[in-house]
C-alpha positions in Angstrom: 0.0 0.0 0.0 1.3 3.7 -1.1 1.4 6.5 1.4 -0.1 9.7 -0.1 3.2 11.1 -0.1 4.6 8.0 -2.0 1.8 8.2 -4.7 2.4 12.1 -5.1 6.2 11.2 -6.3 4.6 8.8 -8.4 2.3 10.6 -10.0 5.2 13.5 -10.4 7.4 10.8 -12.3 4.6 9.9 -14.8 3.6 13.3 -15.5 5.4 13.7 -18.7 5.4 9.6 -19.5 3.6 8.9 -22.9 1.4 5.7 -22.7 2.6 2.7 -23.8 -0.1 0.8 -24.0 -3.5 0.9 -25.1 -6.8 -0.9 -24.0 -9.6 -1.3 -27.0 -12.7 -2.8 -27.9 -11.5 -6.6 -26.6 -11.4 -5.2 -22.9 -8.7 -7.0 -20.6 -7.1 -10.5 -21.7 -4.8 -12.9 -21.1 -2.6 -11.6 -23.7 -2.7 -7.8 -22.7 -2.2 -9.3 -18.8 1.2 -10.7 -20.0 2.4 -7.2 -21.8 1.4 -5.6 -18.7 3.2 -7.8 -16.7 6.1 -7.6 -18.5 5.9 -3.4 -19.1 5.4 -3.3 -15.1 8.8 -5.6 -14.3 10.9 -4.0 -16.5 9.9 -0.2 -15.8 7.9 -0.3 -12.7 5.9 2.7 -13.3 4.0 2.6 -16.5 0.7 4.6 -18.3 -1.9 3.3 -20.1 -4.4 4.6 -22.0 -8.2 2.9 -22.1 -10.0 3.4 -25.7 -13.5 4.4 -26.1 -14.4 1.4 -27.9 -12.9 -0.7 -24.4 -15.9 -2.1 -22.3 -15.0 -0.8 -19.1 -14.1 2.9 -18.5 -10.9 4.0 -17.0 -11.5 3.7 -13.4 -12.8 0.0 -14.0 -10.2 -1.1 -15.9 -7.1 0.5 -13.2 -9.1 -1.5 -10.8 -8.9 -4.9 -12.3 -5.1 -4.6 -13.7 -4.1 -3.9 -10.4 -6.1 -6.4 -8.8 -5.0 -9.1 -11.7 -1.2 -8.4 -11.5 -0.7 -6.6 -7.9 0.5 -3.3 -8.7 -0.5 -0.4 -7.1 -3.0 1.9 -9.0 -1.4 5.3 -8.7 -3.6 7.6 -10.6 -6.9 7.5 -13.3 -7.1 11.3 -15.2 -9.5 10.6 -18.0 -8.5 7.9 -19.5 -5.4 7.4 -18.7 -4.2 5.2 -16.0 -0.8 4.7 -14.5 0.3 1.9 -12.6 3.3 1.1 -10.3 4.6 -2.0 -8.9 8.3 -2.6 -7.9 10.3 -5.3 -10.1 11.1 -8.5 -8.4 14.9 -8.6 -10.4 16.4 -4.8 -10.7 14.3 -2.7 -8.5 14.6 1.1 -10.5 12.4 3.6 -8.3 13.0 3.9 -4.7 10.3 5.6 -2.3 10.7 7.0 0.6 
């Protein structure tokens, strides 16, 4: 769990990140589960952006990735979500 603080530096190192990865009309799968597992070990902090054609809005979708491959959903602005969760091999980001 992120302190406030934590999730302020967070948010403040994703502010000028592009997304790399988009969710469309098929929703969440297995194979967009793996890309976001393997986006989240080997940057830690990554932004996604939902589609309007995906079935679940932007809040939903932060929700279930997070849930699916605990990380830690660090902020939802539109539709754009940005997720954190510390690599298990070369940790990168260090929080106080």
């Amino acid at each position: 769990m992120l302190t406030s603080k934590q999730r302020a530096a967070l948010r403040a190192m994703a502010n000028d990140m592009t997304p790399i990865i988009q969710i469309g009309k098929s929703g969440i799968g297995g194979e967009l589960i793996e890309t976001v597992d393997a986006a989240l070990e080997a940057r830690e902090l990554i932004k996604l952006t939902v589609l309007d054609s995906a079935p679940l809005d932007a809040r939903a979708a932060c929700e279930e990735l997070a849930q699916r491959l605990g990380a830690e959903p660090v902020a939802v602005i539109g539709r754009k979500v940005t997720l954190y969760r510390p690599s298990k091999k070369k940790k990168v980001i260090e929080l106080a």
